[in-house]
C-alpha positions in Angstrom: 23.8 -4.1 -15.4 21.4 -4.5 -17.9 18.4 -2.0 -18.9 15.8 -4.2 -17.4 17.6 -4.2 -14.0 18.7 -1.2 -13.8 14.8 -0.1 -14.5 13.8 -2.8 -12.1 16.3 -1.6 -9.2 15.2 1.9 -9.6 11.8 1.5 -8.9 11.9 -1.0 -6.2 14.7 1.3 -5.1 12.0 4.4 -5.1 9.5 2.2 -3.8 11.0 1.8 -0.4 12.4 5.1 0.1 9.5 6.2 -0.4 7.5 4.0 2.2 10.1 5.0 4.6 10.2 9.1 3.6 7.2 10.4 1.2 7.2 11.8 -1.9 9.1 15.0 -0.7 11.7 12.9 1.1 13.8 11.9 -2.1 15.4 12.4 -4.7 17.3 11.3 -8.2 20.9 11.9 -6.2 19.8 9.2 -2.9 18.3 6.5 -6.1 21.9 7.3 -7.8 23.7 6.5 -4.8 21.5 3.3 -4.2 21.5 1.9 -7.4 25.4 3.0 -8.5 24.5 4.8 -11.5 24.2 8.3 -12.5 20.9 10.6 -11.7 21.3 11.2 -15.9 20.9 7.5 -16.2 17.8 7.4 -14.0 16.5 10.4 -16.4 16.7 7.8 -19.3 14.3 5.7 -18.0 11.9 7.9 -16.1 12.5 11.7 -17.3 10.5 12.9 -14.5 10.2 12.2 -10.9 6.6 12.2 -11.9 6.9 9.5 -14.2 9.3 7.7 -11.4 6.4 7.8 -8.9 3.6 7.7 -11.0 5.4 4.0 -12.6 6.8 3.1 -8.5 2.7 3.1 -7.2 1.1 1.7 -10.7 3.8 -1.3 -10.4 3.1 -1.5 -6.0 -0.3 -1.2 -6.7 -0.7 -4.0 -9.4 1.4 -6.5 -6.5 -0.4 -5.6 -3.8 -3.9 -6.2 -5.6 -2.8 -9.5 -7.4 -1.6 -10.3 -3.4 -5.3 -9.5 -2.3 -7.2 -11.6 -5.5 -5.0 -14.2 -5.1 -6.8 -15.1 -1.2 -8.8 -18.1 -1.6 -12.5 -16.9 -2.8 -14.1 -20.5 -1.3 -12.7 -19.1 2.3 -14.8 -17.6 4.8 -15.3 -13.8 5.2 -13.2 -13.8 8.7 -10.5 -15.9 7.3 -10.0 -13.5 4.4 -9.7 -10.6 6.3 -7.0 -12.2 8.4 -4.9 -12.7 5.3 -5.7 -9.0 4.3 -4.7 -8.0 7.2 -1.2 -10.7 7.1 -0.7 -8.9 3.9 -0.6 -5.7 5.4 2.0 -6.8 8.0 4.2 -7.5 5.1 4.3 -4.2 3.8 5.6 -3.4 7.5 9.2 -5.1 6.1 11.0 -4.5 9.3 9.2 -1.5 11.0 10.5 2.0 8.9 8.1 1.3 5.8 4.4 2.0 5.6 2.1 1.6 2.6 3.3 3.3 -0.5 -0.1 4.8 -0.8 -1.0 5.3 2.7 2.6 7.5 3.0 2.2 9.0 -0.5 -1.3 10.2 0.6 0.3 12.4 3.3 2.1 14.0 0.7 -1.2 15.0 -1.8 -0.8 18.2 -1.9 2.3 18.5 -3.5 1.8 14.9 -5.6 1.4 15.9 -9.1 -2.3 14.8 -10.4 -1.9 11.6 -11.9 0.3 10.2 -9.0 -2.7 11.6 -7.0 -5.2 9.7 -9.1 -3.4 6.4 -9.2 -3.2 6.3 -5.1 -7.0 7.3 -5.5 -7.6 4.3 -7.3 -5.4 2.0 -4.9 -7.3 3.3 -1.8 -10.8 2.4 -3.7 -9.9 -1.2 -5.1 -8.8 -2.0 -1.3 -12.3 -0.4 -0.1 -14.7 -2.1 -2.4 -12.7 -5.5 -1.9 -13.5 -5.1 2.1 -17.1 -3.6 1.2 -17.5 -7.6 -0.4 -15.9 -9.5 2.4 -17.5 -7.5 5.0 -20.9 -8.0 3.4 -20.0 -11.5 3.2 -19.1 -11.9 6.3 -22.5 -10.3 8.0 -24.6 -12.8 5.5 -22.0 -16.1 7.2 -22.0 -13.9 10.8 -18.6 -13.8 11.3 -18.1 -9.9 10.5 -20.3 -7.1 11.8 -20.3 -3.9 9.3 -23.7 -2.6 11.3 -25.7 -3.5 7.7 -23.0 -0.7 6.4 -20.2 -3.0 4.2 -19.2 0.3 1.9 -18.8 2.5 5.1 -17.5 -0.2 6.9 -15.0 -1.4 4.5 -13.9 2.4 4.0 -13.2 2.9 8.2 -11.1 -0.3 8.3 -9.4 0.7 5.5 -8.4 3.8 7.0 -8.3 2.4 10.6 -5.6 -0.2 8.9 -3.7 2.8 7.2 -3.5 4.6 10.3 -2.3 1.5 12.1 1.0 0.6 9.8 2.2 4.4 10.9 1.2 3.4 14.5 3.1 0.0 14.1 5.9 2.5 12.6 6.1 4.6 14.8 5.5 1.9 18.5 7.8 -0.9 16.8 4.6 -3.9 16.9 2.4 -5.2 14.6 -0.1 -5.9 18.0 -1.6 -2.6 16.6 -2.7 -3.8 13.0 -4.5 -7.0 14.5 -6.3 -5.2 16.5 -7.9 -3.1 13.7 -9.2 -6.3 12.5 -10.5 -7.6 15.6 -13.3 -4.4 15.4 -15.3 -6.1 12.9 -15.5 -9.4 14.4 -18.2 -10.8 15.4 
C-alpha cells in the first residue's frame, strides 16, 4: 500500500469510527486492525491522536461544506433546505454513524483545543449557511424564521443534530424530515 493510501485509509478509517463511537471510543490499536498496519505506522503519519482527529474533522468538514456550496444558488430557499437536509441523511450511512461534529461535540470536554475549535467552525459555517437560506426563504415565503434567520438557522441546526442521534438511535430517517418541515411555510 502506498503512503497516500495508507494516509487516506486511516482517516476515512478514523472518520467513521468516530461517527459511530466519539473521540473517547478509539484508538491507534482498532485503526491498526482496520487498516492492517501497525499503530507505529499510523504514528508516522499523524504522531498524535490529536493530529489524527484534528486532520479526520478538517478533511470531513471541507467535504461536507463543498457538498453544501455545491446546491444550486438559482434554487429556491425551500428546495435548498431539502437538499441540506438529503445531505444530512447521507451522513446517516446505514443507521450507526452521526455527524463527525455533532458526535465529537459530545465529547468537548476531553477534545483537545484545536479539535474543539475546528468543530466550532464546522457548527458555524452550517449556521450562517441556513441563517442565508432561511432569510431567503421569508423574503420568497416559502420558509418562516419568525424575522429571526441567525436564531433560526442556529435551532435547526441543532434540531438537525439532535435528529441524526434520534434517527441513530429509532433506525428512520422520518425524524430528520421532520426537522425541516418546522420552518416551512
Amino acid at each position: 500500500m502506498d503512503k497516500n493510501t495508507v494516509r487516506e485509509a486511516l482517516l476515512d478509517h478514523a472518520q467513521t469510527v468516530m461517527m459511530k463511537r466519539g473521540y473517547n471510543g478509539f484508538s491507534y490499536r482498532d485503526l491498526s486492525e482496520l487498516v492492517g498496519v501497525k499503530t507505529s505506522s499510523i504514528h508516522y503519519y499523524f504522531p498524535t491522536k490529536e493530529d489524527l482527529a484534528l486532520e479526520a474533522v478538517n478533511a470531513y468538514s471541507a467535504d461536507v461544506m463543498s457538498s453544501i456550496y455545491a446546491i444550486d444558488s438559482s434554487a429556491s430557499a425551500d428546495k435548498k433546505l431539502d437538499r441540506y437536509t438529503k445531505l444530512f441523511g447521507r451522513i446517516i450511512g446505514d443507521g450507526t454513524q452521526v455527524c463527525l461534529c455533532g458526535m465529537l461535540a459530545a465529547d468537548i470536554e476531553s477534545l483537545p483545543e484545536k479539535v474543539r475549535h475546528a468543530i466550532q467552525a464546522f457548527f458555524r459555517a452550517n449556521e450562517s449557511w441556513l441563517a442565508k437560506v432561511l432569510a431567503e426563504g421569508e423574503a420568497q415565503d416559502t420558509l418562516d424564521a419568525g424575522g429571526k434567520p441567525e436564531a433560526a438557522a442556529r435551532a435547526l441546526y441543532a434540531a438537525l443534530q439532535g435528529s441524526l442521534l434520534a434517527c441513530r438511535l429509532f433506525q428512520t430517517r422520518a425524524r430528520l424530515d421532520e426537522v425541516a418541515a418546522t420552518v416551512r411555510r
